[in-house]
C-alpha positions in Angstrom: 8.9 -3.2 -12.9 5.4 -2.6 -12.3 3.0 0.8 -12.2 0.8 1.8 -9.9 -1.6 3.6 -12.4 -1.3 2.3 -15.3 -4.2 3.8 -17.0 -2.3 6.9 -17.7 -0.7 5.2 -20.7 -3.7 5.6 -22.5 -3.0 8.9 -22.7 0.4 8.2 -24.9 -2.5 7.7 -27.5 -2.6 11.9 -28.0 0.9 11.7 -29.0 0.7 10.6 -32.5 -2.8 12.7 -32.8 -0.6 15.9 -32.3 2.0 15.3 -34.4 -1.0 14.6 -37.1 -2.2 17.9 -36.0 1.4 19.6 -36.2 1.8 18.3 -39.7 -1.7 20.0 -41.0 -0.4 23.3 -39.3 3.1 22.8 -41.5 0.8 22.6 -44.5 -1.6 25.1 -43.9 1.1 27.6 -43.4 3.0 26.6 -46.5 0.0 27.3 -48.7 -0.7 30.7 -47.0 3.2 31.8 -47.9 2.6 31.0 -51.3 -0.3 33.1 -51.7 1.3 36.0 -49.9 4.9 36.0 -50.9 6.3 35.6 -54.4 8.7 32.6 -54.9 11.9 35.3 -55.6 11.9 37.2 -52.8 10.6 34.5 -50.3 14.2 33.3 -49.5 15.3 37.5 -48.7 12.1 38.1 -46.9 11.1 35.0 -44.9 13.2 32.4 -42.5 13.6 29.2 -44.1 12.4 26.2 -41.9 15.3 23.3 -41.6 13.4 20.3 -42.5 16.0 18.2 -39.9 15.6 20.7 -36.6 11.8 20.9 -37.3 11.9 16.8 -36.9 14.5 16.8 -34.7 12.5 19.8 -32.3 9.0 17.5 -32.3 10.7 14.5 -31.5 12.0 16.0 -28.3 8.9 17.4 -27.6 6.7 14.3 -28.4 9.6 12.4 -26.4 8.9 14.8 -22.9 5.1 14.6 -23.1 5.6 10.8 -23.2 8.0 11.0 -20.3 5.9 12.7 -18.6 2.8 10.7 -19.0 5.0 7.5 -18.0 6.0 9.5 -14.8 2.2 9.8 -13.9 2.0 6.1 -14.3 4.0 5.9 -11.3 6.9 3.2 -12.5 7.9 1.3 -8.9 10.9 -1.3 -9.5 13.0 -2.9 -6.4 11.6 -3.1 -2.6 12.7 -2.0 -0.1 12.5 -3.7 3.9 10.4 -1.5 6.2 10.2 -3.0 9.6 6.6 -2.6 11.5 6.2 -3.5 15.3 3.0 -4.5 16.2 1.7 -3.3 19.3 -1.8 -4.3 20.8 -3.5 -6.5 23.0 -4.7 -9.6 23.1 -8.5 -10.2 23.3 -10.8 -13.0 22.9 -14.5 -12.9 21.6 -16.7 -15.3 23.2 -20.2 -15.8 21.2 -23.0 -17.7 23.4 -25.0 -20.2 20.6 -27.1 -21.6 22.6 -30.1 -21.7 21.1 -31.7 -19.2 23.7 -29.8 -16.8 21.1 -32.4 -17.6 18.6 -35.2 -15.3 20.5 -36.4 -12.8 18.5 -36.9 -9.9 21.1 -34.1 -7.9 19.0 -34.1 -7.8 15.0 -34.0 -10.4 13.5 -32.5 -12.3 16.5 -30.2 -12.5 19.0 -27.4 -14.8 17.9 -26.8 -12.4 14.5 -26.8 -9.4 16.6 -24.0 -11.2 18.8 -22.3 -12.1 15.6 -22.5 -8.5 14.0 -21.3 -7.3 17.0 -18.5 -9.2 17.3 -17.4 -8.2 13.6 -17.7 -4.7 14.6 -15.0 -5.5 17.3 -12.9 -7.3 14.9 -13.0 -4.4 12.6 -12.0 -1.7 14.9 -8.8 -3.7 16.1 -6.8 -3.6 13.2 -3.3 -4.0 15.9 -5.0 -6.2 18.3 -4.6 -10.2 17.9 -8.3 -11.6 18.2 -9.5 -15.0 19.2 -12.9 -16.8 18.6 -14.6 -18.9 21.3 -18.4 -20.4 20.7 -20.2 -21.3 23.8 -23.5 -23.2 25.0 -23.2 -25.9 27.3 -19.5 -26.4 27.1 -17.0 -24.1 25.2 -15.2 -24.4 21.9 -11.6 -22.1 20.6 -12.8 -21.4 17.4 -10.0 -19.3 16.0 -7.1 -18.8 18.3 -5.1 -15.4 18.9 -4.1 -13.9 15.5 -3.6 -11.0 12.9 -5.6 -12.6 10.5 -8.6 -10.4 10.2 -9.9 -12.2 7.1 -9.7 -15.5 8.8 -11.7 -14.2 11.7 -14.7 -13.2 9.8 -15.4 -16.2 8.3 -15.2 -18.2 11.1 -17.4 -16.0 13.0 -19.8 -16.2 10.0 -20.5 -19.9 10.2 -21.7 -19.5 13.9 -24.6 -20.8 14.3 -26.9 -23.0 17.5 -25.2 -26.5 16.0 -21.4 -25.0 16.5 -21.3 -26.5 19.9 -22.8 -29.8 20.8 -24.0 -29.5 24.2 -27.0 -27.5 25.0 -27.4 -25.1 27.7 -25.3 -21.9 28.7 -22.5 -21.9 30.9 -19.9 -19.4 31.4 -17.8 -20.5 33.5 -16.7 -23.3 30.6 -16.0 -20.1 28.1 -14.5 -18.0 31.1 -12.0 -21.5 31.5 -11.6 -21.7 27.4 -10.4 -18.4 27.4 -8.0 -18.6 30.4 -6.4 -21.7 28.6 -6.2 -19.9 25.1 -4.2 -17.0 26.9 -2.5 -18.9 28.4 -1.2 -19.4 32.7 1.3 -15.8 32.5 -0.1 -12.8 33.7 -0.3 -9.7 31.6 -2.2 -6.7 31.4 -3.1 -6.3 28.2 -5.6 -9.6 27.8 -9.2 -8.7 27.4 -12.3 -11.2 26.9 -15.7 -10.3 25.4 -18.4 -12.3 26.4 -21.4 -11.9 24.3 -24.8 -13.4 25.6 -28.4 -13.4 26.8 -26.9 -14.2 30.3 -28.8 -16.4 31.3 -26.4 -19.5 32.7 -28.1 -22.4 33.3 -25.2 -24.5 34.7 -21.0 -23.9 35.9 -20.4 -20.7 38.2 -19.2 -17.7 36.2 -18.2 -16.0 39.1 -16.0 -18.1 40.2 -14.0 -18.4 37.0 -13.9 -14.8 36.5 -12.5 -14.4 39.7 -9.6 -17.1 38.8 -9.3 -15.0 35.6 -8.5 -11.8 36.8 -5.7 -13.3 39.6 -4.1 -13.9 35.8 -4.7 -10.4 34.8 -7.6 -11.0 32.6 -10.0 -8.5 32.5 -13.7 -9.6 31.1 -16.5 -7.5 29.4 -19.7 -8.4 29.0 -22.2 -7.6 26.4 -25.9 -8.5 27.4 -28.0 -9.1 24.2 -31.8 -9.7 24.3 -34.3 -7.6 26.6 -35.0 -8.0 30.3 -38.9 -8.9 29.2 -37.4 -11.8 27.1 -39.5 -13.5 24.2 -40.0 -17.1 23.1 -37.1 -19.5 21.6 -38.4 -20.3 17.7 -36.8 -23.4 16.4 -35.6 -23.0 12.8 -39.2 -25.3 12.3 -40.9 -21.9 13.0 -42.3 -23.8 16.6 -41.4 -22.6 19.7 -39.2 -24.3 22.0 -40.9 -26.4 24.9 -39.5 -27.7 28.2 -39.9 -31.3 29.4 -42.7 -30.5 31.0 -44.4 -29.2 27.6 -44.4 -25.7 28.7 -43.1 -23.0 26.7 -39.7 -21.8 27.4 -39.2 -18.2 27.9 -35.9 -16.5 27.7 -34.7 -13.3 29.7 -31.8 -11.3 29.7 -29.7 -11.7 32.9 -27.8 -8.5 33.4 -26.9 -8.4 37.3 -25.0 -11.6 36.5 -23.2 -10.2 33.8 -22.4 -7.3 35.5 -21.4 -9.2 38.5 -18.9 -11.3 36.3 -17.6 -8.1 34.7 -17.2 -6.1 37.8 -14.8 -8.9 39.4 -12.5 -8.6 36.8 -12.2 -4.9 36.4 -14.3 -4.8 33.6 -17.7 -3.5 32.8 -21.0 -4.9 31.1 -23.0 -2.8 28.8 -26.4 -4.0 26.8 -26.1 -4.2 22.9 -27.7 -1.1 21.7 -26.3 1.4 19.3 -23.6 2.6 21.3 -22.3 -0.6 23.0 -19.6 -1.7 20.9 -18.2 2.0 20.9 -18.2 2.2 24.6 -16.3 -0.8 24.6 -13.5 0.0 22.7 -13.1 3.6 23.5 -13.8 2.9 27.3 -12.3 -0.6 27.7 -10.2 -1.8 25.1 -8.6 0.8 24.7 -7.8 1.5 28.4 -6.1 -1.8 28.0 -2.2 -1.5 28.3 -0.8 -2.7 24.4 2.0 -4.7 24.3 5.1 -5.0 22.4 4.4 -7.7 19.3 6.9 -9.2 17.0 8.5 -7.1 14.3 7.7 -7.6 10.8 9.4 -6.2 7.8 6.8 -5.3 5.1 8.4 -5.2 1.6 7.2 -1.8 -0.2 7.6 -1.0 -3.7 10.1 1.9 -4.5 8.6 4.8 -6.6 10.9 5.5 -9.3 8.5 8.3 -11.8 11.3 10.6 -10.5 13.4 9.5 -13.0 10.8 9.6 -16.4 9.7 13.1 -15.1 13.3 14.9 -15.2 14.1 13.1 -18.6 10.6 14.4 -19.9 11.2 18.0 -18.4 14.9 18.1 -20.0 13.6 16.8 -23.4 10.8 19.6 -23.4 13.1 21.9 -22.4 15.6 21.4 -25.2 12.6 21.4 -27.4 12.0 24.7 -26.5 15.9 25.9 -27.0 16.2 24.4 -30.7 15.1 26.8 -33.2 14.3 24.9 -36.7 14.5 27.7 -38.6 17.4 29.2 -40.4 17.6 33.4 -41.0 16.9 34.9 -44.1 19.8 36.3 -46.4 18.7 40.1 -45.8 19.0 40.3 -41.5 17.7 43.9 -42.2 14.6 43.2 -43.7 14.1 40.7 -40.6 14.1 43.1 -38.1 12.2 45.7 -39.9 9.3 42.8 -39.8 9.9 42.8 -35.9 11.0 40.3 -33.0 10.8 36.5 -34.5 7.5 34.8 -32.5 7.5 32.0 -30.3 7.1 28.3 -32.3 2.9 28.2 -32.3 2.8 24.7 -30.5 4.6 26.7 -27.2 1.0 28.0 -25.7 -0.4 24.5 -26.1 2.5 23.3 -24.3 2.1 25.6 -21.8 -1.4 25.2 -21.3 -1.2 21.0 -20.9 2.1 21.1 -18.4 -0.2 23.7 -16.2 -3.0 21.2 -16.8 -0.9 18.2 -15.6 -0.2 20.0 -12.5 -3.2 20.8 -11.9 -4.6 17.7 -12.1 -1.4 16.2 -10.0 -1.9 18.9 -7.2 -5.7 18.1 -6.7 -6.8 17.1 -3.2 -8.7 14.1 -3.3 -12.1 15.9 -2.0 -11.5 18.4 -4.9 -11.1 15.1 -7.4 -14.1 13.8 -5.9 -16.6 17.2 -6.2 -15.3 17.1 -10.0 -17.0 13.4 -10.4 -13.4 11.3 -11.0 -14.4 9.5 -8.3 -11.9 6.4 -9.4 -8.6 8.5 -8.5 -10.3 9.9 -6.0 -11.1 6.7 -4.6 -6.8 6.1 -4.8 -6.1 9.2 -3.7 -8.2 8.8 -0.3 -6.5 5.4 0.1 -2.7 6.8 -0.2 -3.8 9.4 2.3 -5.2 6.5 4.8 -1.6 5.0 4.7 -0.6 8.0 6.7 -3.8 9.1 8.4 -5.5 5.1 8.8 -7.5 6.0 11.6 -9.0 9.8 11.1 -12.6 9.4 11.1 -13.5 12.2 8.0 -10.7 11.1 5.6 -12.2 7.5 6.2 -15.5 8.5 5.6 -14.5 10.5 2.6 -12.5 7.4 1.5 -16.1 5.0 2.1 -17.8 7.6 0.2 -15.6 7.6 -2.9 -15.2 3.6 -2.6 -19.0 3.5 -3.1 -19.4 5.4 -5.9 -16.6 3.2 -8.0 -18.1 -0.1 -6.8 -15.7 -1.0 -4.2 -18.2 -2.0 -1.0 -15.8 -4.3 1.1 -13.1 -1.5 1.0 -16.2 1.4 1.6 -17.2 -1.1 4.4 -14.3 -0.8 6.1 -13.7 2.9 5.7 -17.2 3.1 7.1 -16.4 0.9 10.2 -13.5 3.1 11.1 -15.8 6.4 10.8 -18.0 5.4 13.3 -15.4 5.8 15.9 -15.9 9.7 15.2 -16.7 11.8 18.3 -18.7 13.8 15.8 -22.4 11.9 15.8 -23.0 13.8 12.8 -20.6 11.5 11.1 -21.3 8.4 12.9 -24.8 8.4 11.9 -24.3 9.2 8.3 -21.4 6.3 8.6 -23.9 3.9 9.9 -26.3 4.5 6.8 -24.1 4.8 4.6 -22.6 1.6 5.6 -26.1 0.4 5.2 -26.4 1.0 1.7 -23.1 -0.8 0.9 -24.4 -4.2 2.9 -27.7 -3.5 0.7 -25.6 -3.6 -2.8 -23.6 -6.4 -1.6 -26.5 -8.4 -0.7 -28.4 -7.7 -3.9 -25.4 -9.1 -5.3 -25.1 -12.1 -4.0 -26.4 -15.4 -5.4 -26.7 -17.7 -2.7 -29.8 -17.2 -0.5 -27.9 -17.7 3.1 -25.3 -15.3 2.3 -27.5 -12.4 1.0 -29.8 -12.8 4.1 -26.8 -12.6 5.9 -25.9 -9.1 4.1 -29.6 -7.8 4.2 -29.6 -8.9 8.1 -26.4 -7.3 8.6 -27.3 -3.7 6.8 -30.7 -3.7 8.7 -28.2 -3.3 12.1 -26.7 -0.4 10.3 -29.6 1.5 9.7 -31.4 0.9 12.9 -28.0 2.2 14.1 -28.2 5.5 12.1 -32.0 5.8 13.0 -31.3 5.5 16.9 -28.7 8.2 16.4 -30.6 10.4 14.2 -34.3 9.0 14.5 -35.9 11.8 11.9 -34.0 10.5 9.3 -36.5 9.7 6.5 -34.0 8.5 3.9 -32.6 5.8 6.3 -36.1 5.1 7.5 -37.4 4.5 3.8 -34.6 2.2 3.2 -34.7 0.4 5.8 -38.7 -0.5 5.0 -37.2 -1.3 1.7 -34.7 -3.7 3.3 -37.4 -5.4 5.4 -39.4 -5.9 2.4 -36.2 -7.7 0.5 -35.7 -10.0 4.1 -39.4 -11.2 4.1 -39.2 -12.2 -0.2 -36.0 -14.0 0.4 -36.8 -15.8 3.5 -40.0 -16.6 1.8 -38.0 -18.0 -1.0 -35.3 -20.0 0.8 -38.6 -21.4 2.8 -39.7 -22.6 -0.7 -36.3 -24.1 -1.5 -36.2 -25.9 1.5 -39.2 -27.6 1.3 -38.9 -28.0 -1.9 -35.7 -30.1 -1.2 -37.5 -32.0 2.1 -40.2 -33.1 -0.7 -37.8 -33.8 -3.2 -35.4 -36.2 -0.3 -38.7 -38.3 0.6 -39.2 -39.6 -2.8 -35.7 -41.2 -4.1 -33.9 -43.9 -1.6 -37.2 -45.4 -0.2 -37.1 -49.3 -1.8 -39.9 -51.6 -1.3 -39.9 -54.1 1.6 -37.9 -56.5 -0.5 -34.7 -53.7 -0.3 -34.5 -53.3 3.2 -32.6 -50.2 2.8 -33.3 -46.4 3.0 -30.7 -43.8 1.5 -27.3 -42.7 3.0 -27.2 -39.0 3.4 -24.8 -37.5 1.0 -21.5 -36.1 2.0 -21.8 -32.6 1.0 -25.1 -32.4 3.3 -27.3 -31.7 0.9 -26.3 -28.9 -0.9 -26.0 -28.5 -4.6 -22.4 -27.6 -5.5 -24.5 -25.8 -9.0 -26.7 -22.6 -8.0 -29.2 -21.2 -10.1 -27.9 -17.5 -11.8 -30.0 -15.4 -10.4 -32.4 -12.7 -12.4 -31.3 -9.1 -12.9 -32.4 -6.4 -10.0 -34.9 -3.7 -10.9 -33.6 -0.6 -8.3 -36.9 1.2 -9.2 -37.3 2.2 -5.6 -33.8 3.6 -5.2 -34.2 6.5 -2.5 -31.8 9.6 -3.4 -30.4 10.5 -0.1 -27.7 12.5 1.0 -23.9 10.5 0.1 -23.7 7.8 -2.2 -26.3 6.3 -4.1 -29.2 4.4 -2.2 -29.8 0.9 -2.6 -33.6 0.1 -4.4 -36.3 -2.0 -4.2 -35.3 -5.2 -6.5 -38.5 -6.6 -8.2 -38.2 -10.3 -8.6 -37.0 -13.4 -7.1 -33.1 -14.7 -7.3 -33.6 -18.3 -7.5 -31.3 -20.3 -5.8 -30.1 -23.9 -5.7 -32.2 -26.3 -5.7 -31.0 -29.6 -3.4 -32.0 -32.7 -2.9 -31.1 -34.1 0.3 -31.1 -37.8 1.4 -33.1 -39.3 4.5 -31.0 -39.0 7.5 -31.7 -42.4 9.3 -28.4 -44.0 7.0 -28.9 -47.8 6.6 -31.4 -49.3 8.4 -31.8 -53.2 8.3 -35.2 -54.9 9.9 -34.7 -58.0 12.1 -35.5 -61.2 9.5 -36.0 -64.9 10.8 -32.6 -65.8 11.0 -31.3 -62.8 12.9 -31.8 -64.3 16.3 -29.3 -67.2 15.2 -25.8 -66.8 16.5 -23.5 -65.6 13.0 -20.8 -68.1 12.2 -16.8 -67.6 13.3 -15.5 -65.5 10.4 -12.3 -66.6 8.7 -9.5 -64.8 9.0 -9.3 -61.4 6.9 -12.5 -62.1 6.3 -15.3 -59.0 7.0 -17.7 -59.3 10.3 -21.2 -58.4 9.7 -21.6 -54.5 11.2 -17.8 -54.1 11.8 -15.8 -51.2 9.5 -12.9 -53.5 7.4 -9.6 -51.7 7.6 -9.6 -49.8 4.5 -13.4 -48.3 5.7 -11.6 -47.1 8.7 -8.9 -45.6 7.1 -11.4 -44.0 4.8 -13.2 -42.6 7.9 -10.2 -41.2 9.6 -9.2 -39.8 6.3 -12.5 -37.9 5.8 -11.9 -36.3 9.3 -8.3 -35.3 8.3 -8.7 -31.4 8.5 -10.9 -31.3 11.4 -8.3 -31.4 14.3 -7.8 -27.6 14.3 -10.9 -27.6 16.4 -10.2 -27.5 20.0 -12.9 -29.0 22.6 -11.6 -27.1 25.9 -14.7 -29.3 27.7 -15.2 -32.8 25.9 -15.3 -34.5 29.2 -18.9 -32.3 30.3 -20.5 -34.4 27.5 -21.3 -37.5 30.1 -23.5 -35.1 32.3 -26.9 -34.9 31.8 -28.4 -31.5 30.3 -32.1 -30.6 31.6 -31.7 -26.9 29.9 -30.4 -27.9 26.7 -31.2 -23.6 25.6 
């Protein structure tokens, strides 16, 4: 048996404290009798109280208030089967990482942007089955089709310009990739996202979007980047150079996106604020859903039925037992008037109005009050019936925020910005800004708090295109900017800090012949730093939940030292140019792996072969655009 709020027992901690309280009222009225009536006459003038109905009367009563605090605990034993069909479409997200997507003509790049969103499609397809592709100069399945919407993000959040090996852009290899990943029969409810700067430097697109939509595939395409274009940086902070030394400039293609769309029945749109919600209510969505499995999803039965009648019929035989017996003259009694109700029946009263009350409330009404924890559960059992109205889901973000819970506000968030109302979607955007804020103050690891600050800086350019004269969204988002530049700053540090720290170990004098192998884990310390406490001194009080602040300090992080990455290297000696000796049998060849290093090696790749290279054979051409 479990309970689904179990922090109403604490409540059965009043119990005992009332029948303390009960047993001071017994006292106190025992003393005032024998001030006011004599002992002789008090056994003709006054009702004597039975000792065992008195105990028996409380015990009942006691017994029903506990029964009913254990019914708002919510007991839930046995399951019960509850078949759900799932019915959506199948789509596939390509991301280009080419490394034209690290031009910086869109904050703070073009490959995050791609990246953020692509999560923003993920999250407003709860019944679709998604699939990840990365692109460049060939074309790699990622994730393939599924459910799994936990799974997707984090693949999609190691993306990065070293996913694919080959250089260059080239759609037709991710227009191919997908085609394969869907698979040769034609439906009409397969979809593929392309996602890129558009400018394809090698395959024909066209010509594999045609081929796709003979299969029923119909292909989208999101241009990101500007038509002016801007210079490729290098992670070195250099730009990016041809092979003639000049510097390479990258532009945003869009009549070839929207000529690969347009042959497919699809559309291309540029990545502004509005993109992604064009393309799911004006594409995806158009897209005929198809009949998935059926799944049965076990779901606990509520059982607080059964503690609430047994509390109600104890309380109510409380009420019926009278623990008092008549006086000896009946007369007398009715001369003093019509015996009184026992004195504990108003409070009784008063707390089973109070309980309903509190059980009736609407979740907005538990929210205004400031109980924002079951308001929090109260939105949520209201999104298992209403999961996609946009106001209950921003409610729900709003109250998920105040008790901590960012990931589930996140969500809510995502789902409100589907609102026709703009109102909302601009208050969802920045509020969904401040979440990503708190979660990246949170987070210890330099990478993934950039990633969080990067990702709420999209959100609240989102709410500012929508409402522009919003000076609590523009104040935060100077804030966030501020944050960005002291971390990146710091990670800088840490980086060079671990390039200085890799060039002094491993080096051996001339004698050694021998540099450093890199170590496995790439460098990375497996130990980071605990970072200092925030200062939120800056906090901006807007409207919703609380604004993130300005945090004062530095989080240090870890602090690696990676190895040289030339491996072994040997110099030629005198005797090198002689001609080695026939090795025994079983015996090791100078330069050759011995059978246990090879089964070493192919055990450290075990793992790996989810990873599907659609194009491996393209890797014996020669790439002159490698961006």
């Amino acid at each position: 048996m479990t309970f689904a709020q179990p922090l109403w027992f604490t409540a059965l901690l009043l119990i005992p404290l009332l029948y303390f309280c009960m047993s001071r009222g017994d006292a106190a009225v025992r003393r005032r009798l024998e001030r006011l009536v004599a002992p002789r006459l008090r056994s003709r003038l006054v009702e004597e109280v039975s000792r065992t109905r008195r105990w028996l009367k409380r015990i009942l009563l006691l017994m029903g208030l506990a029964g009913a605090v254990v019914a708002l605990a919510r007991p839930q034993w046995s399951y019960t089967e509850r078949p759900v069909t799932r019915q959506g479409r199948d789509i596939l997200i390509a991301v280009d990482t080419s490394r034209s997507m690290l031009s910086a003509d869109i904050s703070p790049d073009r490959l995050t942007r791609a990246k953020l969103a692509a999560e923003d499609i993920i999250r407003s397809s709860p019944t679709d089955r998604i699939g990840l592709i990365a692109f460049a100069g060939e074309a790699q399945l990622e994730a393939p089709l599924t459910a799994d919407l936990t799974t997707l993000r984090s693949t999609l959040a190691r993306f990065d310009t070293n996913t694919v090996e080959r250089g260059g852009t080239d759609f037709e290899a991710a227009i191919r990739a997908g085609m394969q990943a869907f698979g040769k029969t034609e439906h009409g409810y397969r979809a593929l996202v392309l996602i890129t700067d558009g400018e394809e430097l090698e395959g024909d697109g066209l010509v594999a979007a045609r081929e796709a939509a003979k299969l029923g595939i119909r292909i989208f395409t999101v241009g990101v980047g500007t038509p002016e274009g801007a210079n490729i940086v290098l992670p070195s902070g250099l730009p990016l150079r041809d092979r003639s030394g000049r510097v390479v400039l990258s532009r945003l293609d869009e009549e070839g996106l929207r000529a690969i769309a347009e042959a497919t029945g699809g559309f291309y749109t540029r990545l502004e604020a509005t993109a992604v919600r064009r393309l799911i209510n004006e594409g995806l969505a158009r897209i005929t859903q198809h009949r998935g499995d059926e799944r049965a999803f076990r779901v606990p039965v509520e059982r607080f039925q059964i503690p609430l009648a047994v509390g109600l019929a104890l309380l109510l035989a409380s009420f019926l037992i009278s623990n008092r017996r008549p006086p000896a003259d009946s007369s007398i009694t009715a001369a003093l008037g019509r015996r009184k109700l026992p004195a504990a029946a108003p409070a009784l009263a008063l707390l089973m109005a109070t309980l309903l009350v509190v059980m009736a409330a609407t979740p907005l009404e538990l929210y205004q009050r400031g109980d924002y924890q079951r308001a929090f559960e109260a939105f949520q059992d209201e999104l298992q019936r209403r999961p996609d109205d946009p106001l209950l889901n921003y409610n729900a973000g709003d109250a998920g925020y105040r008790v901590g819970k960012y990931e589930q506000a996140f969500e809510s968030y995502a789902k409100a910005m589907n609102s026709p109302d703009s109102t909302i979607r601009q208050h969802a955007y920045y509020n969904a800004g401040n979440t990503l804020f708190k979660q990246g103050d949170a987070q210890e690891d330099l990478e993934g708090r950039l990633t969080r600050y990067y990702d709420a800086q999209y959100q609240y350019e989102q709410a500012l295109e929508l409402d522009p004269s919003d000076a609590a969204a523009r104040k935060n988002l100077e804030i966030l900017k501020r944050r960005i530049k002291e971390t990146e700053e710091q990670k800088k540090r840490q980086e060079q800090a671990q390039k200085n720290g890799a060039q002094r170990p491993g080096r051996k004098g001339q004698n050694g012949r021998q540099r450093s192998r890199p170590s496995p884990n790439g460098g990375q310390s497996l130990e980071p730093s605990a970072p200092s406490s925030p200062d939120d001194s800056d906090t901006d009080q807007g409207a919703g939940p609380d604004d993130p602040g300005d945090t004062q300090g530095d989080k240090p992080g870890p602090d690696s030292t990676p190895a040289d990455k030339n491996g072994d290297v040997r110099e030629r000696g005198e005797g090198d140019e002689q001609t080695p000796p026939t090795p025994n049998q079983g015996e090791e060849k100078p330069g050759r792996m011995s059978a246990d290093e090879a089964r070493g090696l192919l055990d450290s790749l075990r793992g790996d072969e989810d990873r599907v290279d659609l194009n491996h054979h393209k890797r014996d051409r020669a790439v002159t655009k490698d961006w």
